[in-house]
C-alpha positions in Angstrom: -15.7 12.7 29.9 -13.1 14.1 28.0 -12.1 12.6 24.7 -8.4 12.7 24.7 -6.0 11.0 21.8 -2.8 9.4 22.5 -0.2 9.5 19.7 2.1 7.4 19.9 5.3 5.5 18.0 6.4 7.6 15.2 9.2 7.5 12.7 11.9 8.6 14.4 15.0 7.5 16.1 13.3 8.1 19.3 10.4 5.3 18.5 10.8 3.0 21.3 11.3 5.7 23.9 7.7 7.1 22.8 6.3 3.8 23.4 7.9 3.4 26.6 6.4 6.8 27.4 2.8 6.5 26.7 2.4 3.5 28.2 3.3 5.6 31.1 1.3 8.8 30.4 -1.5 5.7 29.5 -1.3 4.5 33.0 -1.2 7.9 35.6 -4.2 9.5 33.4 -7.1 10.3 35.6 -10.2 7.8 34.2 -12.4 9.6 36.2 -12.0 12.9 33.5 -10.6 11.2 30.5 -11.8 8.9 28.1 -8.5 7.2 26.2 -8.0 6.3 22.8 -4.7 5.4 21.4 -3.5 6.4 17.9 0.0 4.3 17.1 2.7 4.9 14.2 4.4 2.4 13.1 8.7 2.5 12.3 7.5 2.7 8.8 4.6 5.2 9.1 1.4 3.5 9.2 -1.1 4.7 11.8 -3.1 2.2 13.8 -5.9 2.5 16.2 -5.1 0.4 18.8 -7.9 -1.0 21.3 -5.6 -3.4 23.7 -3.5 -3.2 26.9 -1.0 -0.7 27.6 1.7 -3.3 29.0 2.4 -4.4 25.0 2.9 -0.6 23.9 6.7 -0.9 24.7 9.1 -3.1 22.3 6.5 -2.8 19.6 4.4 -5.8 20.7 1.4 -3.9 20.6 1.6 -4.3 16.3 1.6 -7.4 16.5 -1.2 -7.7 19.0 -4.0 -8.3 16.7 -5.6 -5.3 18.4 -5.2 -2.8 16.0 -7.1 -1.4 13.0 -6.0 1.4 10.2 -6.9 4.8 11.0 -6.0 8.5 10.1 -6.6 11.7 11.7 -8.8 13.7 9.4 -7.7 17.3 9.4 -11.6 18.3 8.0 -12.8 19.7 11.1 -16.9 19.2 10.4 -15.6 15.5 9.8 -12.8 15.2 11.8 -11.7 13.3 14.8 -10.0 9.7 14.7 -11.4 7.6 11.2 -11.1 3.9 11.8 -11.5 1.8 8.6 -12.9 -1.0 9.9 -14.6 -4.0 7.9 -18.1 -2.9 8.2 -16.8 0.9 7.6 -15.2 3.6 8.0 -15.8 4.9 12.4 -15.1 8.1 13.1 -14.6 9.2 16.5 -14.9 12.8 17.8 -11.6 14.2 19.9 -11.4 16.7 22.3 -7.8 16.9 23.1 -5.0 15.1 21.2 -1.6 14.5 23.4 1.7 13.7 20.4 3.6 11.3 23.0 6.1 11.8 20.3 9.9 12.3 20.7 11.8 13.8 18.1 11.4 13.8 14.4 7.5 14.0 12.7 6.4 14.6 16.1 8.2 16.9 18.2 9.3 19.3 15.3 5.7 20.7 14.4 4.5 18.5 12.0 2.2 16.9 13.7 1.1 20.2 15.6 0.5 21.3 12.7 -2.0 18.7 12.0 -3.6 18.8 14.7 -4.3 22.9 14.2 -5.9 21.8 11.0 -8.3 19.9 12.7 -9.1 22.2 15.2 -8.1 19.7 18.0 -6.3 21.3 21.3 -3.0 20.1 21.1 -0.7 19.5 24.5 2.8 21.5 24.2 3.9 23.7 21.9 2.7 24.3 18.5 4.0 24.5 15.4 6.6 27.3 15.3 8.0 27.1 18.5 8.0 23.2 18.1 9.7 23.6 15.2 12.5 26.1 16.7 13.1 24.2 19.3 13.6 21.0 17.4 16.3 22.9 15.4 19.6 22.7 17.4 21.2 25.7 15.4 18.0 28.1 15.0 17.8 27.6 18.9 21.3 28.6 19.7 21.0 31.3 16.9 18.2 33.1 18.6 20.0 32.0 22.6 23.0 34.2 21.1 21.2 37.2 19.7 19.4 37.2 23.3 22.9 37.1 25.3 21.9 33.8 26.5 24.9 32.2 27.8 26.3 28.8 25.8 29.3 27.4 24.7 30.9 28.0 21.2 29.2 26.6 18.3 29.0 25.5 14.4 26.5 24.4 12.5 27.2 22.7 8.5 24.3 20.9 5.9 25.6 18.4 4.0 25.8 20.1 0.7 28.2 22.6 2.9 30.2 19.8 4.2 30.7 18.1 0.9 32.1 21.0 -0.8 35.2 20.8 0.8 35.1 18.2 4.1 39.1 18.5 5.6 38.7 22.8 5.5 35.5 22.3 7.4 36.9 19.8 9.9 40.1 22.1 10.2 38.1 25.9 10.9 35.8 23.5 13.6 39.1 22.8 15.5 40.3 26.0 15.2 37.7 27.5 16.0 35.8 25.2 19.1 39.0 23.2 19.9 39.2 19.6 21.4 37.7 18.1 22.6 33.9 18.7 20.5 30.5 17.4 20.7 29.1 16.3 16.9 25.2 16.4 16.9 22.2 16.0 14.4 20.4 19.6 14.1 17.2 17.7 14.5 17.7 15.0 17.2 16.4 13.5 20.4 18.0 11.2 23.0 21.2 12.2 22.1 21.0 9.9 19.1 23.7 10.2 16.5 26.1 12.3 18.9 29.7 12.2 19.1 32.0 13.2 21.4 35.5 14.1 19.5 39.1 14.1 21.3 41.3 13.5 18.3 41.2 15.7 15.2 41.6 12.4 12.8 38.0 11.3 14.6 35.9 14.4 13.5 35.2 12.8 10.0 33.9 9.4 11.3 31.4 11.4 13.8 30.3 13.6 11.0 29.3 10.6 9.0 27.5 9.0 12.4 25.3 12.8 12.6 24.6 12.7 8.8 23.0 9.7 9.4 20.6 10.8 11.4 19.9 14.8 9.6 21.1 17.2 7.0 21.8 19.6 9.0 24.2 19.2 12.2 25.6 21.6 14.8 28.8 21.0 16.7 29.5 22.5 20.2 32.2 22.8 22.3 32.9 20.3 25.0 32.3 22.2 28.2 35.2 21.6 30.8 34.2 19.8 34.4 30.5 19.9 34.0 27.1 18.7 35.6 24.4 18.1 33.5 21.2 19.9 35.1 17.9 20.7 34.0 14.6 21.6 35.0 10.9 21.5 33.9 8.9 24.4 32.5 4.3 24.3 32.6 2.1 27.0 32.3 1.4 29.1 28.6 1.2 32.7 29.7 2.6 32.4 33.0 4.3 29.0 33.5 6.2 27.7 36.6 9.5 26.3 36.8 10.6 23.3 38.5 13.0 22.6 41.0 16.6 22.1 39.2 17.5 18.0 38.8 21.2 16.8 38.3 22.5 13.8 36.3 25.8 11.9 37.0 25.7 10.3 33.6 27.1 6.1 34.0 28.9 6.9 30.5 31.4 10.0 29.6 28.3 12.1 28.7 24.2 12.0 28.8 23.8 9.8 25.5 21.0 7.3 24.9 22.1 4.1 26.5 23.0 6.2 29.7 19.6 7.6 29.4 17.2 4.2 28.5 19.7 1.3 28.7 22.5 1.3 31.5 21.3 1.7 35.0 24.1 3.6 36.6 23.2 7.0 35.9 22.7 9.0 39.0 19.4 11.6 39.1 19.6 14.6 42.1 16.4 15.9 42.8 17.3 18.6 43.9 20.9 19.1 41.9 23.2 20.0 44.4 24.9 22.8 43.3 24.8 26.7 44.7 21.2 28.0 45.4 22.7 31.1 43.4 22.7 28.8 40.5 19.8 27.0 41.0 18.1 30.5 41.0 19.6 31.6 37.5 18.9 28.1 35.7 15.5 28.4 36.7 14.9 32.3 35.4 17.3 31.2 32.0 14.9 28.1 31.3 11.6 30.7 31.7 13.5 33.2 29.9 14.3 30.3 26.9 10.2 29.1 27.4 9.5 33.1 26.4 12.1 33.6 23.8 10.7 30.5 21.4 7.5 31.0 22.0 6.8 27.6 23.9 3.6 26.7 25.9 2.0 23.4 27.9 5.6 22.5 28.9 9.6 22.1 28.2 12.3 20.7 29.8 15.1 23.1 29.3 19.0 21.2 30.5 21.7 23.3 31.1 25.5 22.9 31.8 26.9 24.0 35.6 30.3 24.7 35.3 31.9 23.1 38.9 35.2 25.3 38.9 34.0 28.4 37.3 30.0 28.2 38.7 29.5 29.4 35.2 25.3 28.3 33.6 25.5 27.3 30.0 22.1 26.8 28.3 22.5 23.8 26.3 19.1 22.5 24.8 15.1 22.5 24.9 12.9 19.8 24.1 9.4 20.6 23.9 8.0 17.0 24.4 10.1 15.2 26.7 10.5 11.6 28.1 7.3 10.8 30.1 8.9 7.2 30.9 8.9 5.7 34.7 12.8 7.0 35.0 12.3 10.8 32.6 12.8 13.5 34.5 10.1 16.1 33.3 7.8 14.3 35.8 10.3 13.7 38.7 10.9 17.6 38.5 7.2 18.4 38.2 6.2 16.0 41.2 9.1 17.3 43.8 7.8 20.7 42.6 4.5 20.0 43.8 2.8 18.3 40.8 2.3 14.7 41.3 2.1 12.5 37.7 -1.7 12.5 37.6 -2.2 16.1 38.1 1.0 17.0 35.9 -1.2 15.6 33.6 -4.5 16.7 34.0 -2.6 20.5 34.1 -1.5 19.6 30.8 -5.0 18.6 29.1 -6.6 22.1 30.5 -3.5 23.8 29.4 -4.4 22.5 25.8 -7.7 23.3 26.0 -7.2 26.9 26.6 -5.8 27.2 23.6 -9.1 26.5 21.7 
């Protein structure tokens, strides 16, 4: 049996979604090859063994459980592996492959690959440079431009920038992306902390809401009469691509609560637009897979524009929702890849990598 860790929780933005999703990765995982142990993070960054049921991972009730015991993940990799500090001592248990279940920041953006490299443990996804790229909004549309990879007009400010002179800033990102504008954290997941701008007198307020969530933030802009598509990358030297999936957001555009909360958004599996486009989102997103250096998987979402027919890359994440409704899994399954073998694929992808 395969000794395989389960990170889970984090301290991110995105800490209830992770939850959400390995108690779903938890649940399709063949028992017959893999031998479970869950490693939680708390909001505030404590990291917890936990030894009970899967059904209290989401909504945090799994801290509360009395089922969990302090624990680190020694990088030392003749001592390494899970330690457990339990009453009569200090456990250690051995790890084989270690999956981060971790959206967004200290998770998704390399730090956590990178301590996992330290311990010599196989890692699923991407490690720590392309994790890192990919988490960066404006170093991936940086290296999408020098490429010629199609994408909409863009900014990025820190705040040091920003606070030198705010109203100049707001003025050139009119001028120069017009109205109406998309205001995002740099380093973001779940469309947390994202603004869509229509008035010029607005831009200041949705500034503020990004800073919130990063230093660093890019602003895009809005692209006219457009479906949201994506579709699912898996492999490390020569992946496969998924079939293209289309979402009819409930809200004005794909942010959280249309993802996780409100139920009206509409997934097509396939998307129905042109099988000309479907064709070119499909070489873009292995083309973006190459260009950051990703491997184990991606989903990569695009824009299709309906009156032009126009593909706009728009982002990649590296570790995607794995929850009941994500699409990463619903690609991969109408692609051919049902949940349990997605991720049994994943786990020998990792250990390739040794």
């Amino acid at each position: 049996m395969t000794k395989t860790l389960i990170l889970f929780g984090g301290v991110s933005s995105e800490h209830d979604v992770s939850c959400v999703s390995a108690q779903s990765v938890v649940e399709h995982i063949p028992r017959d090859k893999y031998d479970v142990l869950l490693l939680g993070i708390t909001k505030a960054g404590a990291w917890l063994f936990y030894e009970g049921d899967t059904a209290d991972l989401p909504k945090d009730r799994w801290v509360e459980s009395g089922k969990c015991t302090p624990a680190a993940l020694s990088p030392d990799r003749e001592n390494g592996g899970v330690l457990v500090f339990r009453e009569t001592g200090v456990e250690r248990i051995p790890v084989d492959v270690a999956f981060p279940v971790l959206h967004g920041k200290n998770g998704e953006d390399g730090t956590v690959q990178g301590l996992l490299e330290l311990a010599g443990i196989p890692c699923v996804g991407c490690g720590v440079l392309a994790s890192a790229m990919c988490m960066d909004k404006a170093v991936t549309n940086l290296l999408a431009d020098t490429v010629g990879i199609p994408q909409t007009k863009w900014l990025t400010v820190t705040a040091t920038e920003y606070q030198k002179d705010e109203a100049a800033f707001c003025a050139r990102a009119v001028e120069t992306l017009s109205l109406p504008l998309f205001v995002k954290p740099a380093n973001a997941g779940s469309s947390r902390g994202i603004s869509k701008v229509n008035r010029e007198e607005d831009l200041p307020e949705a500034i503020k809401t990004a800073f919130a969530h990063d230093r660093k933030l890019v602003l895009e802009a809005a692209v006219e009469n457009p479906l949201e598509v994506e579709c699912a990358v898996l492999g490390n030297e020569a992946p496969m691509v998924s079939v293209v999936g289309g979402i009819v957001p409930c809200k004005e555009f794909y942010d959280y609560e249309a993802k996780y909360i409100d139920e009206g958004s509409v997934l097509q599996i396939p998307a129905q637009i042109p099988p000309a486009a479907q064709e070119e989102i499909r070489a873009t997103a292995l083309r973006v897979f190459a260009l950051l250096g990703c491997r184990g998987m991606a989903r990569v979402d695009f824009f299709y524009q309906k009156d032009t027919g126009r593909v706009l890359f728009n982002e990649i994440n590296t570790i995607p929702g794995f929850t009941s409704i994500s699409m990463y899994a619903k690609l991969m399954e109408q692609s051919g890849v049902p949940y349990p073998k997605l991720l049994d694929r994943l786990f020998k992808l990792a250990l390739e990598q040794r």
